[in-house]
Each structure stands twice: as structure tokens, then as C-alpha cells.
GUDO-234346 format. One record per residue (C-alpha): z, x, y. Coordinates in steps of 0.001 Angstrom, whole numbers, padded with zeros to 6 digits, always signed. Example, Ala and Ser with C-alpha at 12.3 -4.5 7.8 and 13.67 -1.06 7.14 Angstrom:
2
+007800+012300-004500+007140+013670-001060
END
This chain:
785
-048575-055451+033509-050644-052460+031717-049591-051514+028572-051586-048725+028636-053096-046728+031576-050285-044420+031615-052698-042113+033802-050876-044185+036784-048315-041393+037704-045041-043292+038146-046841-046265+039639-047775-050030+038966-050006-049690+036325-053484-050746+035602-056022-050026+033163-059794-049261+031362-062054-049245+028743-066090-049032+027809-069263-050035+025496-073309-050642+026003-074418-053925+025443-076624-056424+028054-077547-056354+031496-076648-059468+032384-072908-058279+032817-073700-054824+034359-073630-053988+038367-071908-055072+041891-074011-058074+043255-075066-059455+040581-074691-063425+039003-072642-062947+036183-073550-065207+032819-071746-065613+030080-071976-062641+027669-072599-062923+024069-069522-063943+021885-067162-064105+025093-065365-067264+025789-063167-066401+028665-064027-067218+031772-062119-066670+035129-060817-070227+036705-058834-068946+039422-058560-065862+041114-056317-064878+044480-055305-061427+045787-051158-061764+045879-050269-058637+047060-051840-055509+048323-054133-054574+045466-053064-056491+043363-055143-059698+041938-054190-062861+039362-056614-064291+037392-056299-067209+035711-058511-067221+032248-059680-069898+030484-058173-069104+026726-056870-072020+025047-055811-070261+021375-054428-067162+023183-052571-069862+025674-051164-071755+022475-050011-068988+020376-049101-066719+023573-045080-066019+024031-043483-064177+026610-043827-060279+026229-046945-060683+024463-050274-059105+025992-054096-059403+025188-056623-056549+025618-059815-057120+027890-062683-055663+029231-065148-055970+032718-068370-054650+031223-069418-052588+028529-069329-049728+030093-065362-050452+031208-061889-049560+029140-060058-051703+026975-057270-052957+029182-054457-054138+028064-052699-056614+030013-049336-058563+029655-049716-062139+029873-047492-063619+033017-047735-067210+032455-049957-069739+031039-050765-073588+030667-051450-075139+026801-052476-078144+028504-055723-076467+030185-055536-073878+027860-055132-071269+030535-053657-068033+030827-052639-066030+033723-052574-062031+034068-051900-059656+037047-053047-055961+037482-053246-053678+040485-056230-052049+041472-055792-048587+041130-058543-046917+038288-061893-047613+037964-061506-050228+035540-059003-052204+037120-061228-051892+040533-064239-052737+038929-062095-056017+036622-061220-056493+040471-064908-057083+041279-064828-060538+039263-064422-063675+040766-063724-066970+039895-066537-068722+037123-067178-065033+036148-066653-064654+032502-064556-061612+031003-066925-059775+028685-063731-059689+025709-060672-060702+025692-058529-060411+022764-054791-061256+021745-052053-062426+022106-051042-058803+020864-047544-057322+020339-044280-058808+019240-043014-061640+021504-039373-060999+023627-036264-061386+021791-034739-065057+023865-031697-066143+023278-028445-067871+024656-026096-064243+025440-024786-065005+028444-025620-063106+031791-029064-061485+031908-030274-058946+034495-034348-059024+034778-035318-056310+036569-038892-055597+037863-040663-052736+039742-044007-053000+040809-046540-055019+038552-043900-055243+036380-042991-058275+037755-045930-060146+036435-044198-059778+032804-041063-060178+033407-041565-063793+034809-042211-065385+031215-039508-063638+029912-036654-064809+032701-038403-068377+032445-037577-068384+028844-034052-066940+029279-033521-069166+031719-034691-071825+029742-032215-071029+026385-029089-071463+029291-028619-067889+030713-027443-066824+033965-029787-064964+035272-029692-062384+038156-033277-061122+039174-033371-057474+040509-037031-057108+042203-038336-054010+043442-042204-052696+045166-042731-049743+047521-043060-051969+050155-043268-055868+051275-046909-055286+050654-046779-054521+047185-044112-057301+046121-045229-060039+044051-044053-063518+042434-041185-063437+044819-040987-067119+045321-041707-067781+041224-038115-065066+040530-036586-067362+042831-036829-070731+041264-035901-068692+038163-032763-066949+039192-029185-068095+039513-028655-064690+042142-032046-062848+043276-032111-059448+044980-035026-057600+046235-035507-053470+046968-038493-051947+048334-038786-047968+048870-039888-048257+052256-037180-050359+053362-039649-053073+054972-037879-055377+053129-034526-056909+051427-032478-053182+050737-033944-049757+051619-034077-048418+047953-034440-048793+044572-033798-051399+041494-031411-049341+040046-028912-049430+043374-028727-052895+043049-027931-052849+039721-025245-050319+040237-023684-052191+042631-023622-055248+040112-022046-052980+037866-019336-051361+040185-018114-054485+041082-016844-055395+037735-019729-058151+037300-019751-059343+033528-023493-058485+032428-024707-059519+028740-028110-057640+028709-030583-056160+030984-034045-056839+030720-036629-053904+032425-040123-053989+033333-041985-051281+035718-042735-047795+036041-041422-045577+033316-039498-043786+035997-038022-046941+036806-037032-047805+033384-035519-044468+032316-033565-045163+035504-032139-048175+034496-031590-047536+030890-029475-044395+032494-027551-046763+034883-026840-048946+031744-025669-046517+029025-022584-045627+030164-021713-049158+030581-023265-049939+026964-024650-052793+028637-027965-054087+026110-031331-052683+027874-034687-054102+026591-036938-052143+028369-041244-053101+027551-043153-049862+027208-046641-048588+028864-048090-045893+026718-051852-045063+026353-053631-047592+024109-057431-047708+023104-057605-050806+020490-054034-052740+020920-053625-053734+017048-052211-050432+015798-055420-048602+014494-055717-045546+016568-052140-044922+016980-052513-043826+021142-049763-045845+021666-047153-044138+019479-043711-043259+021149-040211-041694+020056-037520-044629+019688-034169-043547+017986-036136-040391+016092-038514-042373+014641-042183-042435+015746-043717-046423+017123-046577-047522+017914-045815-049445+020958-048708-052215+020198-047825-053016+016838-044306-052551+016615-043160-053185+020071-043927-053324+023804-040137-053828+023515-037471-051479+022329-033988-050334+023297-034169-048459+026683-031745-046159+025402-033416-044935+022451-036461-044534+024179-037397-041048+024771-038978-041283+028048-039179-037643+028759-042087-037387+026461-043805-040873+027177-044297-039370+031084-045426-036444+029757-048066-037891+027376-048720-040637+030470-050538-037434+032065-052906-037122+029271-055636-038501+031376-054513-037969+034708-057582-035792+035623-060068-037680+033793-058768-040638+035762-059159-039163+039301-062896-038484+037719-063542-041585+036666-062237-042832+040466-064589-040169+042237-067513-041820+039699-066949-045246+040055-066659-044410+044110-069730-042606+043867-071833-044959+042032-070825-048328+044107-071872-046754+046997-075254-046087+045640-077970-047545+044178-078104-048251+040687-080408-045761+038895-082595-047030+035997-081248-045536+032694-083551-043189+030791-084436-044693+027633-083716-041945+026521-094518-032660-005376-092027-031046-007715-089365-030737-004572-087567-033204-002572-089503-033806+000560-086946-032475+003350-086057-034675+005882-086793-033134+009283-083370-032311+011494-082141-031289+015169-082069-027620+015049-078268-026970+015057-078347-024384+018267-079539-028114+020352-077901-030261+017875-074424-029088+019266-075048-029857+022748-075861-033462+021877-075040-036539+020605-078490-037706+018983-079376-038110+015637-079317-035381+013659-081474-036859+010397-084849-037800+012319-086277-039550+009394-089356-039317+007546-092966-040247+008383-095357-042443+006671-096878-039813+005065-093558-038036+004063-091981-041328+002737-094963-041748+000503-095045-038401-001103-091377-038581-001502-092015-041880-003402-094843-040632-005560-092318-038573-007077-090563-041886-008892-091145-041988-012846-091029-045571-012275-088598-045609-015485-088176-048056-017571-084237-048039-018031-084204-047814-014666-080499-046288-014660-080411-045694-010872-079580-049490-010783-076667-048999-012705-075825-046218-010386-076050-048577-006709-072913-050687-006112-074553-053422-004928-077720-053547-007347-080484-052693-005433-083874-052619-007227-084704-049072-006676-087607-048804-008702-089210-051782-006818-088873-050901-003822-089833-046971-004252-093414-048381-005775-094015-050447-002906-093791-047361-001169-096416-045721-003098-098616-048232-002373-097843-048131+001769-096046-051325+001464-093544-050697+003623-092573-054191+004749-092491-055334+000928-090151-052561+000267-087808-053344+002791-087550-057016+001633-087398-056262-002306-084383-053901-000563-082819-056642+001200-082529-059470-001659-079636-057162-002285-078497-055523+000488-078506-056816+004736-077467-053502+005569-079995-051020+004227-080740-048846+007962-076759-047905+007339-076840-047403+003931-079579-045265+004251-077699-043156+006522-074230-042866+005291-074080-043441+001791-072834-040885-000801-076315-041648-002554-075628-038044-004671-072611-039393-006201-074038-042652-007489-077925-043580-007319-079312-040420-007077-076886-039203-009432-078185-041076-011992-081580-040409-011430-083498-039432-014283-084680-036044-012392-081375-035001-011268-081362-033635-014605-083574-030828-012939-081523-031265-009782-084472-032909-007915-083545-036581-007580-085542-038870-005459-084148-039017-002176-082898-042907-002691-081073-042538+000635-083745-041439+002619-086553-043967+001664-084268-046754+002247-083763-045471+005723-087402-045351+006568-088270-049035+005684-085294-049720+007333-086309-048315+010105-089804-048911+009617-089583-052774+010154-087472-052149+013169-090112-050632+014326-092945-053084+014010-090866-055774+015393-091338-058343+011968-087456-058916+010841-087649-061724+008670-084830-063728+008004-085183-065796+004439-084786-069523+004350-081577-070951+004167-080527-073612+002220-079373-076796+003137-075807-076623+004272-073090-077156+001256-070578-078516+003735-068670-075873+002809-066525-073420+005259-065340-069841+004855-063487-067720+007170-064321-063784+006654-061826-061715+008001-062975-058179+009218-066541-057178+010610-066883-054047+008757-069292-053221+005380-067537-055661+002965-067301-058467+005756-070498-058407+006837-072054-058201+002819-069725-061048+002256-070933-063290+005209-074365-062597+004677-074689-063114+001036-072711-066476+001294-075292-067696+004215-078083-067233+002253-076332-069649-000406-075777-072231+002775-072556-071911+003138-071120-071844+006712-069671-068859+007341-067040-067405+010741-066733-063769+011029-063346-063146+012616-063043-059643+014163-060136-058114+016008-062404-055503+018093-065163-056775+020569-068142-054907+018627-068884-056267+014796-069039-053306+012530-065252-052105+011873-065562-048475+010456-069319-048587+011154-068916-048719+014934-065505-047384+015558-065677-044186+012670-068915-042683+012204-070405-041043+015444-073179-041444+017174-075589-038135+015765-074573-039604+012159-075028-043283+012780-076521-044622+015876-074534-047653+016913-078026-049245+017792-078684-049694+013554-075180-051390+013470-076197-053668+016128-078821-054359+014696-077809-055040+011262-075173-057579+012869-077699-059197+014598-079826-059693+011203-076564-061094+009791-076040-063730+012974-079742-064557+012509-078902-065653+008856-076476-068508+010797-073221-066448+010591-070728-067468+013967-069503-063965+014831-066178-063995+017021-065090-060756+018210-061552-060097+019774-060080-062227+017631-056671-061143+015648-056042-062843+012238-052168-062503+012335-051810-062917+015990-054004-065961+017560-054517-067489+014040-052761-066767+010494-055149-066929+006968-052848-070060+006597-053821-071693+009770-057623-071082+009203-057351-072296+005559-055594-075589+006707-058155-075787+009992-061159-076677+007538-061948-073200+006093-062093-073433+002340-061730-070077+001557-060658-066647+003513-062267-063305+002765-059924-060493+004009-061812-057400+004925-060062-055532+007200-060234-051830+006216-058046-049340+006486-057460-048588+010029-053889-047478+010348-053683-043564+010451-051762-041307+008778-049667-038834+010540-047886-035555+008810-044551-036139+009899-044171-032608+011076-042876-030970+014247-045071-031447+017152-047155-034060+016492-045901-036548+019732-047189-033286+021753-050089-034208+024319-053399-032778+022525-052270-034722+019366-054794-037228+018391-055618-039025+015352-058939-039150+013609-058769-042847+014355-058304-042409+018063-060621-039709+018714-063475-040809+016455-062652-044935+018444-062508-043407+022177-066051-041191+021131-067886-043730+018547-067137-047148+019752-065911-046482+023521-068519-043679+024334-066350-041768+025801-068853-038796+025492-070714-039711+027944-067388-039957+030226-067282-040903+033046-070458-043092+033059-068629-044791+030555-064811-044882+031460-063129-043960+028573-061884-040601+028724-061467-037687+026105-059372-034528+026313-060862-031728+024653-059862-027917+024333-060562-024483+023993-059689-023818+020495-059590-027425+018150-058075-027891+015008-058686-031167+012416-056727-031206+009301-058068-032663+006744-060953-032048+004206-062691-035464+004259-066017-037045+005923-063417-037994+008520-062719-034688+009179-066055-033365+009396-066994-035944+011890-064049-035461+014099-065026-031810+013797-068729-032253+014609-067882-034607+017339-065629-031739+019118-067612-028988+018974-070069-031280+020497-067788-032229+023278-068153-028809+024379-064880-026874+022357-065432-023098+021681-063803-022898+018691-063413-025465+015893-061091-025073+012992-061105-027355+009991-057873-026770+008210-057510-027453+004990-055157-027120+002062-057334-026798-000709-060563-025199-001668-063908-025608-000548-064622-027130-004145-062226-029511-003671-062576-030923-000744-063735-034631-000288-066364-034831+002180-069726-035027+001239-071582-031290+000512-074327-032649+003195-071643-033150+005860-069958-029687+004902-073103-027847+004869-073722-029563+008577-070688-028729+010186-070929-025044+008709-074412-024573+010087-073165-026459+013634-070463-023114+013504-067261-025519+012286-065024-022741+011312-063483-023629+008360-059898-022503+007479-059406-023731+003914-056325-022853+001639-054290-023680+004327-051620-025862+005700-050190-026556+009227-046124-026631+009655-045353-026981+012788-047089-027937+016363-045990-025698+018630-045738-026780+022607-045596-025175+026482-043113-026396+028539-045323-028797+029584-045656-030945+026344-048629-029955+025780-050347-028215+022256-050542-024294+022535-050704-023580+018765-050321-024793+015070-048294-022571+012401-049473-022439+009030-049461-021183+005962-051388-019617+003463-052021-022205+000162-053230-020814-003583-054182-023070-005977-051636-023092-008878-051384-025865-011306-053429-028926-011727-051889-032215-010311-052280-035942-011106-055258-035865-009618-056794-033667-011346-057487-030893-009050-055433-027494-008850-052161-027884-006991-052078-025965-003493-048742-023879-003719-047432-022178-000304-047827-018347+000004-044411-016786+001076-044566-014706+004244-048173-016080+004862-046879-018137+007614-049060-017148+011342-049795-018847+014175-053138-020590+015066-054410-020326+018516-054960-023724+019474-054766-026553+021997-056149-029592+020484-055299-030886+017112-056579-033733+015449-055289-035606+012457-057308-036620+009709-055508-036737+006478-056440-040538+006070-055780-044086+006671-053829-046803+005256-054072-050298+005580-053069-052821+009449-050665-054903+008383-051600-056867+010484-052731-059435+008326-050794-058986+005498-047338-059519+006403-048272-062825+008630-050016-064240+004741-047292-065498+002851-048125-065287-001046-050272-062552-001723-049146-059668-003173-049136-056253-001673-049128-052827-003811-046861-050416-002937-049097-048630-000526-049653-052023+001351-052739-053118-000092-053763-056148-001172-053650-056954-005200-057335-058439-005490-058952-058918-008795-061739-056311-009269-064411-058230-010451-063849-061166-008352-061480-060204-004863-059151-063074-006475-055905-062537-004605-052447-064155-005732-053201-066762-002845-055528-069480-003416-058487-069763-001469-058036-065816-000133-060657-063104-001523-060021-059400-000668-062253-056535-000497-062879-052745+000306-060648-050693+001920-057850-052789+002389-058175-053109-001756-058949-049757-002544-057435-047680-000159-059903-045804+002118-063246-045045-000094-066659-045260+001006-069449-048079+002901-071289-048964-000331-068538-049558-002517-066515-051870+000389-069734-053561+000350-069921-053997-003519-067011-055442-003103-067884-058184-000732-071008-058767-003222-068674-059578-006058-066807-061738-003989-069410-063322-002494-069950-064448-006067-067102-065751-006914-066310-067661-003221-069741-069373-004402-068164-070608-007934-065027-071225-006574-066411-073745-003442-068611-075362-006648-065905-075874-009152-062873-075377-007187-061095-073094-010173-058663-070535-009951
END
């Protein structure tokens, strides 16, 4: 069953998801080969019902580590949804595993379109927390719809710890009912409903159920699986009775490990995140008024994505349009055209640009722009190669140091640490580090000569690098080059964590990420996307499979909320999920791609970071009228970089600083119609440093808006962290990782970047993973801890 595509209005669910990559998986009619990093492949599939299709899915580590109420996420195509899909039965011994889905978006039609020997593009998991089994007695399974499909694990394992079990199956009609025979075998007593009445009793579930209950039958615990009509109805039937409900949730999900928190839920008061810390939870603490209502989130961009995906199988597929004393300026977008797209804004320099830029380099001796680059790049060097129109020297002096120079180039905070320490910024006219490194970058792209260096023989050594953004990928390609044999583990399906999911399109091109992943694969680094550490294999079960060491790189990707009134309203996204549904599932160019986006009138982010900028860049773009950054301190003090602020100001971001939201104010739809606030001075300074924002009484009004987005930062997934035993956590969650080194208190494990430091920025994750590649080196030489 779905555990997301809540746009299926009180139906059996299915779902979506999207991404570019090759041909070779795109369009109807076509042979299907086996993608790049995928190793799924269909081995059975059979239509069961009407619309609805099994697939059996050649997984062996998802089929071992799988337990009932677990899911995985997949994909069709790149262009497709992440769908997330609970696992309904599966054989270790051919390391299969079996899901069902109905037919009923465009991504489950066009997942439909596979066959058997097709291979799923990703396919990641097992995600979630596994059911609850044990021996209580008398357990009701009830299933509506798909929901069948995951409720059979979970009555084969209660059945299997000695419950009774009574089986309570329900579909709108004969047509639609599924695993009948399969309940059966299962089920001490089996009863079947269907709404039409073409077969067992004309009705629902729940009056079977009742009936159970009216007779005086002794029932232990219910177990519920369907429509979220369907389970509200049974949790109601129950709760008088105080009869145990376990009902497995189907909210809107984009990643399925708990980073863009879609998926988040009311449960007792408290807010969940239904991927992470459920699917299960007690039916009766659910609140399942506001899980329908932010179900319909989507509903209209689904029925446009239905009318496109309609509309292009019955056509033709069209070819795709490939589409002196002063800083040299680097040429831009004008912002009136810039807003209305989702190109580059930078366009780089030319030849002729990049060279009198360089020319402006004293060459100096102390060279303290070094000292000023995390990860020790030869500036100098590289700048007079330059000068001398030796571009393709430049770029390798460049990457001695650093295999990720086109995204440095672009996103680095080069004014607050090479350029910074450039002798002329003492005149305020550094060379533009930054933008030279870009154009090599770029430059060798361009001509088509990417050199990889010669490897070393092979040490015989193994390590296991945890994460696929900036520190990962620095770690993995340093330790390649030393011939070590390095696996890149990564829990989404594209390599580049922040770098793909974070920083949009007009900022970063997902192309240069690409790219720079593929240099890194080139160096002989095994990439394997949709692959949870923590879920299909712990850091202890890698280090005792032959790995000799673990690097853990895996960001901070969990996003902070504000804990104020409001925020479950529909319109409420974080920065993590709006940035991930734009950046990595292109849902800006919805509904070629699948993904969908809701945007409004009137937008407000919160939050005075880089984060925020983008999110507010990226809406404006999307077509919003107004966009509000709202912020609680002063221009001075906010955190993004002056290049981004000066960008969104001249893209007409309106920027509401000194100010801080209260409340999230709703229709009587659920839905966002305005933010309160209040009005901030600055009054003391705090630990930080900066002048404390104290509340202005009576200053409270009432901003006119009807999207909000949160970006007040991110802490670290857990995870990895609470399924590694021995290594200490901070009280923030982080890991405890020496400095110099990424030592953790576990043996073998190395740490890095965010999930160290907290959120900071690209270069200084990836000075991380330098200094760790260092000492991974001495410690597979010497062994010493």
C-alpha cells in the first residue's frame, strides 16, 4: 500500500515521483535495460484485481532485513515520483520481494507500464519501523482496498506468534478485492464487505466489526490498513470499546527517511513524521481530520498530472530542446527574465574575462589565500596558469586538491575565507577566487578532456562512506586516489546530498553535480544509491562485512519546525521539502516531471539564511506575486551570503526583517490564509554575539499570506546514529568526531560535515572529509587509534 499519494481522495492509494537521467529508461515501447546503479529488477508481474498489479522484485538485502509494516520507496523513470510502497511479502531464499499498488496517478500507471525482466530505476528501503507482533490474544486485521497488500505480512506474523485471528476484508466491489485466498489460509474466522454489495455483505469493514463487537466477542487488538476514511472509521468503532487499534498511516512523502518532513502528522498532540517514526501509531490518537485535509494538498496537481500523462501516451514523443584595478564582473540573467526561469543566473566568464581577472593576482609570496581555502587549494598556481591561457593546467593544479571545483566555484562563501584573505581585499578588490575556479571548471567540461589521475595499485583495503554529499564525495575521492577501495552508500537515488536536493537549479545546475559524481566514479568509487545505512545495513554490519573503516557523512537533513500554531496547516512546507520536490524532483517543470508543487499568491519563508534565500528565489520563480522573507533580526545580521541577499532583493524578494511569526492562521478548509507577527528590536547582545531581538508590545498584525515555508535550519537524521552503538552523540544529536581527524568514539567510524558541525557550509563539510581522508589512510597503514 502507498504511504504517500494522499492525493487519492478516500481511495486505494497509489503513488509518484521524478528526476532526468538516461534514455534508455524513458518512453512506452521501448526495451528497457538496466539503469545505472539500479539493481532491482521485476521477476514476476500479474494484474490481481481491477487495476491493481503485484510485482515481484528482485532485492535480496531489502528481502533479508524487510519485516512486516516496513515499506521501500521506488521510482519508474526519472521523470516519475518517489513512491512509496509497503512491502506485502517476500522470499530470503530468492531474495525477492513482493509489492502491490493500484493504478490510479500517473506514476502508478506509468510503474504499471513495466513488465516482467524490466528493471525499477531505484528502489530503496526497507523504510519505517517494523509492526509491533506479539502473542495478545485475539487480533482483528482489517483491510480496505490496497490495504490489504500490507496487512498480509502483518496477520502472517500474528498468526505466526499464536493469535487468533479474525480477518475483516473490504473493496468497492468483487473487482477491486485482492489476496482473498492468501487472508484465508491466514485467518481462524474471515469476513469480506464490498460497497457495491457484489460480494460477501453489502457494506463496509467497520459493520462487520461492529457486529463482532455487539455480540460480546472477546477482541485483544485491532489491526487497520486502508483508506484514511476507513481507518478513522474503525478507530471510532473501537474507542468506545477501548479495544487496542494500530492503524498504518498514508500521508504525503517525497524522500521516506525523514528529511523533508511531508509526512508529518498529529498523534496524541505531538507532531510525527510518519516515515521515520511510524507508518504505525494508535488509531485513536491519530488526528485524521487534518491528515484528509492535508491528503488534498495535491489533489489538483494530480488530476494534471493524469490529463498529462493521458495526453502524452497518446502522442508521439517530442524531442526535448536542448535547451584592471576592478573585479571583472561576472555577466548575469537580467533579473526582469531571471524570475521567469530556472537557468543559471551566474553565466560565467569568457576566456578573455578569466584572463584579465587573473592578471590581477600579485602572485604573493605568503600566499595567505591558502591559509584561507579549507581544503588547501593552490590558488596562486592555478590563477598563473590562467595568465598564461593554461586553462587545462589550471584546472588540474585545482584538482590535486579538490574533485569538486565546478561546485565550489559556484556556491562557496569564497568572501568569507579565500578571498577574504586576499592580499587586495585590503582595498576591497579581491581576486574573484570563486569565479576563476568556475571557468576551468567549466572550461574542461567543455573541451571534452577530463582526466582522471592514475591510481595506485589496490591496498586491499575497504571503506564504506556513508552519505553522497560534499564531505562524502571529498572523502571517497581522495581515498581512491591513495588505492583504496572505496563504496559510497547513499539513501537518495541521485549522489550529491545537499548539492542535489538543496541548492536550486539557477544557483547550481544539477548537470555540474552529475558531473562531478561521475569524475568521482571514474576515479573507481562503487556508488550505490537508495541505500539506507540504519535500515538495509547498520555501520556495524558493513564494518564486520569486510569494510575496514566507515566514514559517516550524512548531513543535516532533518528540518526544524517552530513549534507554533498552525504549522500542520496545508501551505506549510519546510525548506527541506520545498527546496527536495523543486531541486532534486524538478517539480518546476510539473507536470512533465510528476512531482507536484503548491504555490500561492502571497509566500512567506522564515528564516534569514542561504536556505531561505533559495526557497525565496525558487518561489517567486514558481510564479508567486508576492514574496516575504521574514526575519527576526537585522539585515546585518542575517546569515546568508550578501551575494544571495543582494539577488533576491534585485529578483523583488520583499524582505520583512525585525520580525517574527506567532501564529499560522487557517480557513475552514485547513488551509494557510495568514501569518501573525510581531515587530522585533534589537536589545541586548546574546551568546552569540549578535544583538538580541526583543518583541515590540502591541506590534502584533497580520500578514496576508497563503504559503509559508520554514527555513530556520536543519538538524541531524538519526537515522544512522541511533542504529551505531558506541559513538557518542552531543546534545543536539551530532556526532562527537575529533576535529583534526573525524575520529569518533567507535573504532573504525570517521565523521564529517554537517552531521559534526551542525549545518555550515559545502567547503568546510568537504575540509572535513579531506582531514579524514587523512587519517582513514594512517589508520588502514598502522591500524592505531
Amino acid at each position: 500500500m502507498s504511504r504517500s499519494d494522499a492525493r487519492t481522495k478516500n481511495k486505494d492509494a497509489g503513488n509518484k515521483d521524478t528526476e532526468h537521467k538516461h534514455d534508455e529508461t524513458v518512453g512506452c515501447g521501448l526495451e528497457r535495460v538496466r539503469p545505472i546503479g539500479s539493481e532491482s529488477r521485476i521477476v514476476a508481474d500479474r494484474v490481481i484485481a481491477k487495476d491493481i498489479k503485484l510485482f515481484e522484485i528482485d532485492a535480496p538485502l531489502t528481502a533479508k532485513k524487510v519485516r512486516p509494516g516496513q515499506f521501500v520507496v521506488l521510482r519508474a523513470d526519472d521523470y516519475s515520483e518517489r513512491i512509496p510502497l509497503t512491502v506485502a511479502d517476500k522470499d530470503e531464499g530468492k531474495g525477492t520481494i513482493t509489492v502491490i499498488f493500484q493504478e490510479i496517478g500517473a506514476s502508478t500507471l506509468k510503474l504499471g507500464e513495466l513488465k516482467e525482466g524490466d528493471w525499477i530505476l531505484d528502489l530503496v528501503g526497507p523504510l519505517g519501523e517494523p509492526t509491533e507482533i506479539d502473542n495478545v490474544g485475539t487480533v482483528v486485521c482489517v483491510g480496505g482496498g490496497v490495504g490489504v497488500a500490507p496487512l498480509h505480512p502483518i496477520t502472517k506474523g500474528m498468526k505466526e506468534a499464536g493469535n487468533t485471528i479474525i480477518s475483516i476484508i473490504g473493496a468497492r466491489s468483487k473487482d477491486h478485492l485482492i489476496l482473498e485466498e492468501e487472508m484465508r489460509d491466514l485467518s481462524d474466522e474471515m469476513y469480506i464487505t464490498t460497497d457495491d454489495g457484489s460480494y460477501g455483505h453489502h457494506g463496509f469493514v467497520t459493520d462487520e466489526l461492529k457486529r463482532l463487537i455487539d455480540e460480546g466477542r472477546h477482541i485483544d487488538e485491532v489491526v487497520a490498513i486502508g483508506p484514511v476514511v476507513m481507518m478513522r472509521a474503525v478507530a471510532e468503532v473501537t474507542r468506545p470499546h477501548t479495544i487496542k487499534t494500530i492503524v498504518s498511516l498514508n500521508s504525503i512523502m517525497v524522500d521516506g527517511t525523514g528529511m523533508c518532513g511531508a509526512c508529518r502528522v498529529t498523534v496524541g498532540g505531538e507532531t510525527k513524521f510518519v516515515c521515520v517514526d511510524g507508518p504505525e501509531f494508535d488509531g485513536h490518537q491519530v488526528d485524521f481530520d487534518e491528515l484528509i485535509v492535508r491528503q488534498e494538498m495535491y489533489s489538483r496537481e494530480e488530476h494534471r498530472a493524469l490529463w498529462h500523462y493521458e495526453c502524452e501516451t497518446c502522442a508521439e514523443p517530442a524531442e526535448k530542446k536542448k535547451v584592471k584595478a576592478d573585479r571583472i564582473s561576472m555577466p548575469q540573467q537580467d533579473p526582469r527574465a531571471r524570475v521567469h526561469n530556472f537557468d543559471e543566473v551566474a553565466l560565467g566568464y569568457t576566456r578573455e574575462m578569466a584572463m584579465e581577472e587573473a592578471s590581477r593576482c600579485l602572485n604573493c609570496k605568503k600566499s595567505p589565500c591558502i591559509a584561507g581555502c579549507p581544503v588547501s587549494i593552490d590558488i596562486p598556481a592555478f590563477i598563473e596558469r590562467i595568465q598564461k591561457g593554461d586553462f587545462m593546467g589550471a584546472i588540474h593544479k585545482i584538482k590535486e586538491m579538490n574533485s569538486l571545483p565546478a561546485v565550489c566555484g559556484r556556491v562557496c562563501p569564497q568572501e568569507e575565507q579565500c578571498e577574504l584573505a586576499c592580499v587586495l581585499n585590503k582595498k576591497g578588490r579581491p581576486i574573484a577566487i570563486g569565479r576563476l575556479e568556475r571557468f576551468v571548471a567549466d572550461y574542461e567540461f567543455e573541451q571534452g578532456d577530463i582526466r582522471v589521475p592514475k591510481v595506485p595499485p589496490s591496498t586491499g583495503k575497504q571503506v564504506a562512506v556513508v552519505g553522497a554529499g560534499p564531505a562524502g564525495l571529498t572523502v571517497a575521492g581522495d581515498l581512491a586516489k591513495l588505492g583504496h577501495k572505496v563504496t559510497v552508500f547513499e539513501a537518495l537515488h541521485k549522489p550529491g546530498g545537499v548539492l542535489v536536493y538543496g541548492i536550486p537549479e539557477f544557483r547550481l545546475p544539477k548537470r555540474i553535480v552529475q558531473r562531478e559524481a561521475d569524475y568521482i566514479r571514474r576515479l573507481g568509487v562503487d556508488m550505490k544509491p537508495s541505500f539506507v545505512v540504519g535500515k538495509l545495513q547498520s555501520v556495524d554490519e558493513l564494518l564486520s562485512n569486510g569494510y575496514d573503516a566507515v566514514f559517516i557523512g550524512t548531513g543535516a537533513g532533518l528540518p526544524y519546525f517552530m513549534n507554533i500554531p498552525g504549522e500542520n496547516l496545508n501551505g506549510v512546507y519546510s525548506a527541506n521539502e520545498f527546496l527536495t520536490r523543486n531541486n532534486l524532483m524538478k517539480s518546476y517543470l510539473f507536470p512533465e516531471y510528476d512531482t507536484p508543487i503548491r504555490i500561492g499568491r502571497n509566500v512567506a519563508v522564515v528564516g534569514g539564511g542561504n536556505v531561505a534565500m533559495d526557497a525565496a528565489r525558487v518561489a517567486i520563480r514558481l510564479g508567486a506575486d508576492k514574496v516575504y522573507c521574514v526575519y527576526r533580526r537585522a539585515r546585518e545580521q542575517m546569515p546568508a551570503r550578501n551575494e544571495e541577499i543582494e539577488n533576491a532583493l534585485d529578483e523583488g524578494i520583499i524582505f520583512n526583517l525585525l520580525t517574527n511569526p506567532l501564529e499560522i492562521i487557517g480557513d475552514e478548509k485547513g488551509w494557510v490564509k495568514g501569518m501573525e507577527c510581531i515587530k522585533m528590536e534589537l536589545g541586548e547582545p546574546d551568546a552569540s554575539g549578535r544583538r538580541r531581538p526583543v518583541p515590540i508590545k502591541g506590534s502584533e498584525h497580520i500578514l496576508d499570506v497563503n504559503i509559508i515555508i520554514m527555513a530556520i535550519g536543519q538538524g541531524p537524521n538519526p537515522l544512522v546514529t541511533t542504529t551505531t552503538p558506541g559513538m557518542e552523540l552531543n546534545k543536539w544529536g551530532n556526532i562527537v568526531a575529533d576535529a583534526e581527524t573525524g575520529k569518533t568514539t567507535k573504532e573504525g567510524v570517521f565523521a564529517g560535515g554537517d552531521i559534526v558541525t551542525g549545518a555550515a557550509t559545502v567547503i568546510l563539510a568537504m575540509g572535513a572529509g579531506k582531514k579524514a581522508a587523512e587519517a582513514i589512510d594512517q589508520y588502514l597503514k598502522d591500524g592505531k587509534w
